[in-house]
KEMAR-523601 format. One record per residue (C-alpha): residue number from 0; z, x, y; residue in one letter. Coordinates in pm, 1 decimal. Each point is the difference from the previous one (the first is absolute). Layout:
# KEMAR-523601
 num       pz       px       py residuo
 NUM        Z        X        Y       a
...
# end
This chain:
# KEMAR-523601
 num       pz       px       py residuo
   0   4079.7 -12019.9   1032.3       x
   1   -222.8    262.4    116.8       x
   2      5.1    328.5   -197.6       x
   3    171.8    375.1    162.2       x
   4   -211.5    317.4    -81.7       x
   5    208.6    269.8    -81.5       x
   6   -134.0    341.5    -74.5       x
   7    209.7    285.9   -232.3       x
   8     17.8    362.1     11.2       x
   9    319.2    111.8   -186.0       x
  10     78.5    293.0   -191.5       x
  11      3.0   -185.3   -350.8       x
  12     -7.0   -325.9   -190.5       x
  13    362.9    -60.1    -13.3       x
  14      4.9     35.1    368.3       x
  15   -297.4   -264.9     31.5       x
  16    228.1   -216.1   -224.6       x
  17    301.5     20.2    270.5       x
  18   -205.8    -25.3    285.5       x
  19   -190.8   -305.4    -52.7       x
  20    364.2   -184.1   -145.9       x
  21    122.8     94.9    345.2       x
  22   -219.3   -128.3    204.9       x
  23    -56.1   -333.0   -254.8       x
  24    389.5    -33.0     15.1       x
  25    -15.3     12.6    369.3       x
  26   -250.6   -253.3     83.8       x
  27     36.6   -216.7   -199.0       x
  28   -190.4   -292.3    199.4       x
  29   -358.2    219.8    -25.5       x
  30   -233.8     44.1   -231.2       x
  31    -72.7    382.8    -68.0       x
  32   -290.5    194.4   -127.5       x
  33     64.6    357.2    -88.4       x
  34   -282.0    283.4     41.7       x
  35    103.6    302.2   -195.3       x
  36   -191.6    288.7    136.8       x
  37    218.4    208.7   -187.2       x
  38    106.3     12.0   -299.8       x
  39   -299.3   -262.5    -19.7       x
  40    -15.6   -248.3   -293.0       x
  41   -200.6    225.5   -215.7       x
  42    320.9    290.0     15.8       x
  43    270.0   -231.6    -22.0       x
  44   -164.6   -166.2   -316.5       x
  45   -136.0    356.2   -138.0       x
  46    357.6    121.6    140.7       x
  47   -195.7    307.9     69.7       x
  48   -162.6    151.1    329.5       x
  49   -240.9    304.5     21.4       x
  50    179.3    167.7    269.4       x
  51    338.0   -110.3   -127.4       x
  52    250.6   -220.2    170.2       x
  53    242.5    118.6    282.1       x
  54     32.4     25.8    388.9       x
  55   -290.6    303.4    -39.4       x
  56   -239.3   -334.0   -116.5       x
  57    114.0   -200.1    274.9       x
  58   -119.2    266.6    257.3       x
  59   -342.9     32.5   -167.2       x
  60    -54.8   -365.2    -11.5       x
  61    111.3    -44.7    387.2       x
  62   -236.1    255.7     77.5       x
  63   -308.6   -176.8   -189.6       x
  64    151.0   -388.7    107.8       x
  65   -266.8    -87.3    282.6       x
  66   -241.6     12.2   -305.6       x
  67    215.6   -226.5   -185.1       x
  68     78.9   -212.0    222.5       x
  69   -396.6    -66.9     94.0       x
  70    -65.3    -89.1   -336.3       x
  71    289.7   -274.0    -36.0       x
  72   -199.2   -147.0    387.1       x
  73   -323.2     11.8   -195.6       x
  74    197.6   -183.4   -266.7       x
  75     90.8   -221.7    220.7       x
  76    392.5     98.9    -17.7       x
  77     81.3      3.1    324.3       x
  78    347.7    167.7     13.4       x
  79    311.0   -150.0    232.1       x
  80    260.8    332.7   -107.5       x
  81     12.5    337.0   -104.5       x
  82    251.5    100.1   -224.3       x
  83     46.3    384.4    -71.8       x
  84    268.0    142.0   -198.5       x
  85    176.1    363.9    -52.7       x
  86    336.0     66.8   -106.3       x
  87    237.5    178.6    249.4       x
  88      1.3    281.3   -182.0       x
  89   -342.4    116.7    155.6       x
  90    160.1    101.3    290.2       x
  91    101.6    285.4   -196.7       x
  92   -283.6     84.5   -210.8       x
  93   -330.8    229.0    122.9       x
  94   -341.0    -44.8    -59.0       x
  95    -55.9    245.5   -236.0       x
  96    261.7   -150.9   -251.5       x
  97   -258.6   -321.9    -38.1       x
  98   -348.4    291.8      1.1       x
  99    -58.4    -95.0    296.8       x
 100   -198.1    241.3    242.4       x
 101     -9.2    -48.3    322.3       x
 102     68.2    112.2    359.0       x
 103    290.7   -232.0     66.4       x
 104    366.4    149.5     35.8       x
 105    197.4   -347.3     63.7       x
 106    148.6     28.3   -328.6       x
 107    257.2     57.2    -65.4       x
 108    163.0   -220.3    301.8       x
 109    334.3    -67.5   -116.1       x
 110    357.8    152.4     19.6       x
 111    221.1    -34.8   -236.1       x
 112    291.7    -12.2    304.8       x
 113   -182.8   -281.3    159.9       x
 114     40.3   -360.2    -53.9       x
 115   -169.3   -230.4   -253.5       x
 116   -174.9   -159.4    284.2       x
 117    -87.2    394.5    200.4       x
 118   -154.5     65.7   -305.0       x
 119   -205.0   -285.8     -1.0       x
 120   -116.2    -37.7    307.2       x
 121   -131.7    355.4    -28.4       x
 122   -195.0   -100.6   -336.8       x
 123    -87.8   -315.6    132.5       x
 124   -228.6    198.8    312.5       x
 125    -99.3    238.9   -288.4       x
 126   -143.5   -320.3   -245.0       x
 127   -157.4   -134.3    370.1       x
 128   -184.4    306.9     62.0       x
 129   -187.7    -73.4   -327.4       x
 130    -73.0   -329.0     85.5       x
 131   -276.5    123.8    313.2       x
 132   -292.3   -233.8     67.9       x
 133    216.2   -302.7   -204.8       x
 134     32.1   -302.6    268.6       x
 135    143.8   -267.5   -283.9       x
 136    350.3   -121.1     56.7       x
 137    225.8    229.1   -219.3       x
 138    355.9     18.1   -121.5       x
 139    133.6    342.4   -174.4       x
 140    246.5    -32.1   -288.6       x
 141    175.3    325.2    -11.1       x
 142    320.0    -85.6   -198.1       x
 143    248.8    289.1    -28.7       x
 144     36.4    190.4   -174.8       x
 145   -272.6   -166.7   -251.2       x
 146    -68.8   -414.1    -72.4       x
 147    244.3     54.6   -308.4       x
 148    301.0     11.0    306.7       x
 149    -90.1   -363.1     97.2       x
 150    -75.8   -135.6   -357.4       x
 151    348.1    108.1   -135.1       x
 152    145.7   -148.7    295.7       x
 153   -153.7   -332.3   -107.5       x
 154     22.3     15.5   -385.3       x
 155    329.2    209.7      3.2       x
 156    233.8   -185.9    165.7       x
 157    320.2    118.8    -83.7       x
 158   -118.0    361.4    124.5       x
 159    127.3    128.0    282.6       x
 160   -321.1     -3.5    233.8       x
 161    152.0    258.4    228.9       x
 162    -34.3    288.1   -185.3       x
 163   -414.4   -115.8    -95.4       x
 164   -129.1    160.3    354.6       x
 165    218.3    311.4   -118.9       x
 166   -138.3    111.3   -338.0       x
 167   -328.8    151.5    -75.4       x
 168   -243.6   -184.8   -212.6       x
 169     47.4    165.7   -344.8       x
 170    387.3   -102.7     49.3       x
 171    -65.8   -340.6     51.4       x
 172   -220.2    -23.0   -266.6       x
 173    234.9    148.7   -242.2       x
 174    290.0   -252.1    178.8       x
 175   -209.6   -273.2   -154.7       x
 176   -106.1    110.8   -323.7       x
 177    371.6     55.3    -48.9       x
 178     85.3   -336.5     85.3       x
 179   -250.0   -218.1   -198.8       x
 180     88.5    275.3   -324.5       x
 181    173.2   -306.6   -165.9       x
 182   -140.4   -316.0   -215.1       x
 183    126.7   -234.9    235.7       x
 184   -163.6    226.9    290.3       x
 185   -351.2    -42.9   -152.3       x
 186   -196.2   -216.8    209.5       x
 187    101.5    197.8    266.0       x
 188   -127.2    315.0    -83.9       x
 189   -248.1     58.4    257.5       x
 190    -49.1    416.8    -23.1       x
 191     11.9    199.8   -346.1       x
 192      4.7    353.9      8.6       x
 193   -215.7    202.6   -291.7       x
 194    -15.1    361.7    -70.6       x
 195    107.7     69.0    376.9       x
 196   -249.4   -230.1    160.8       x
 197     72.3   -374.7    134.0       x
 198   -208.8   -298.4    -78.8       x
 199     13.8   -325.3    194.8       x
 200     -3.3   -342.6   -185.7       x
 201   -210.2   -201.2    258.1       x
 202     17.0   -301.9   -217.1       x
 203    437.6     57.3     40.7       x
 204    -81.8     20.8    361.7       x
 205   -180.8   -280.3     17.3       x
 206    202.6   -274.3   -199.3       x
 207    320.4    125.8    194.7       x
 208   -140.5    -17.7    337.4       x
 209   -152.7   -384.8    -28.9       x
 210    377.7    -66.2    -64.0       x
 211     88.5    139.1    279.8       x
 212    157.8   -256.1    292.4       x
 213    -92.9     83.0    360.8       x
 214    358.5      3.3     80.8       x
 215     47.1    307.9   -231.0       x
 216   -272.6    216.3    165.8       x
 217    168.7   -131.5    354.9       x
 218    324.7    143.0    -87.1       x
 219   -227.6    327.6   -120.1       x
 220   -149.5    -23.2    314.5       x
 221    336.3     16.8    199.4       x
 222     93.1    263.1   -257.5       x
 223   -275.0    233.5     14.6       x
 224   -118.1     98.3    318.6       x
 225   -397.4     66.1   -105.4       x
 226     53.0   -319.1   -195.3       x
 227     58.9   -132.9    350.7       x
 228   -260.0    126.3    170.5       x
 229   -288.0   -114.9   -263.9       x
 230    119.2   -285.6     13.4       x
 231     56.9    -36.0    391.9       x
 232   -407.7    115.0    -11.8       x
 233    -83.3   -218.6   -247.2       x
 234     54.2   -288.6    205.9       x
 235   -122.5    134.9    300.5       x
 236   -307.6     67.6   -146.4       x
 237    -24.1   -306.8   -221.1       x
 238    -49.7   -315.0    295.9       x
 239      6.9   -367.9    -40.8       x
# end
């Protein structure tokens, strides 16, 4: 079986986690190897990155990737997909909120009348326009409102996955720290909130997504409509 080269630019490690379960889950025939160009190894051991994690790290990296992705051809990596990740959410940030300077004004691109997929399709031209001089197949992962809205479709069945597209991030969050608050709830406890701030359990993540059956992110998929779309990409992008 002849090995798939994937290379990784999310936001963070628990995104890295769902990502690479996705596409593992999906093809299930192939045999993958996963670049991450960020977080890289080094972060999501250290769980620490000098700039910090976020969307404002994915937009550095994109604009330094033609340097990466020379190195991994001098390494002999020779790279079949792109995968790049930000949550939906970035259609409403700006560039300062991530200390970013620059001359760009495409953010923010979204409306919060439009549709899940109005707002993006505007955020997907806005990730695009970072990716100049890139000629590697891509896919982008923008789940909406964040990658939380797909995983609590998957590991919270019994939740009504209508209302996920509808609530901000901080609400979902709190939806599942308030449902994994019992003993019995433990092992599901994927997001614990400290002193105000969140922190993701990527080894949580990563046990309950190898469980996962490719049926349940199908019916996700039919669910959610960026869940969809990735998905819909993925196997555009992925070929025989």
């Amino acid at each position: 079986m002849s090995e798939y080269h994937i290379a990784i630019v999310a936001e963070g490690p628990a995104d890295i986690v769902v990502i690479q379960n996705l596409v593992m889950k999906s093809f299930q025939d192939k045999r993958f190897v996963f670049h991450k160009l960020s977080p890289t190894d080094e972060e999501l051991s250290s769980g620490r990155k000098a700039e910090g994690f976020g969307w404002g790290s994915v937009y550095k990296v994109c604009h330094d990737l033609t340097t990466k992705m020379r190195l991994l051809e001098e390494a002999n990596a020779s790279i079949d997909l792109l995968i790049i990740h930000v949550d939906g959410d970035v259609a409403f940030k700006r560039y300062s909120e991530a200390h970013i300077r620059t001359i760009l004004t495409d953010l923010p691109c979204g409306n919060k009348e439009w549709s899940v997929m109005e707002n993006c399709d505007a955020l997907q031209t806005v990730v695009a326009g970072w990716l100049c001089g890139i000629s590697v197949p891509r896919v982008l992962c923008i789940p909406y409102i964040c990658t939380e809205t797909w995983v609590a479709a998957l590991i919270f069945p019994e939740f009504n996955h209508g209302d996920f597209e509808k609530m901000e991030e901080i609400a979902l969050y709190r939806k599942m720290i308030e449902k994994t608050r019992s003993k019995k709830e433990k092992l599901r406890r994927l997001i614990q909130e400290r002193n105000g701030r969140f922190k993701k359990n990527t080894r949580v993540y990563a046990s309950l997504l190898a469980q996962i059956t490719l049926e349940s992110w199908q019916g996700v998929c039919e669910k959610l409509e960026q869940a969809g779309r990735f998905d819909r990409d993925l196997k555009a992008g992925i070929r025989e």
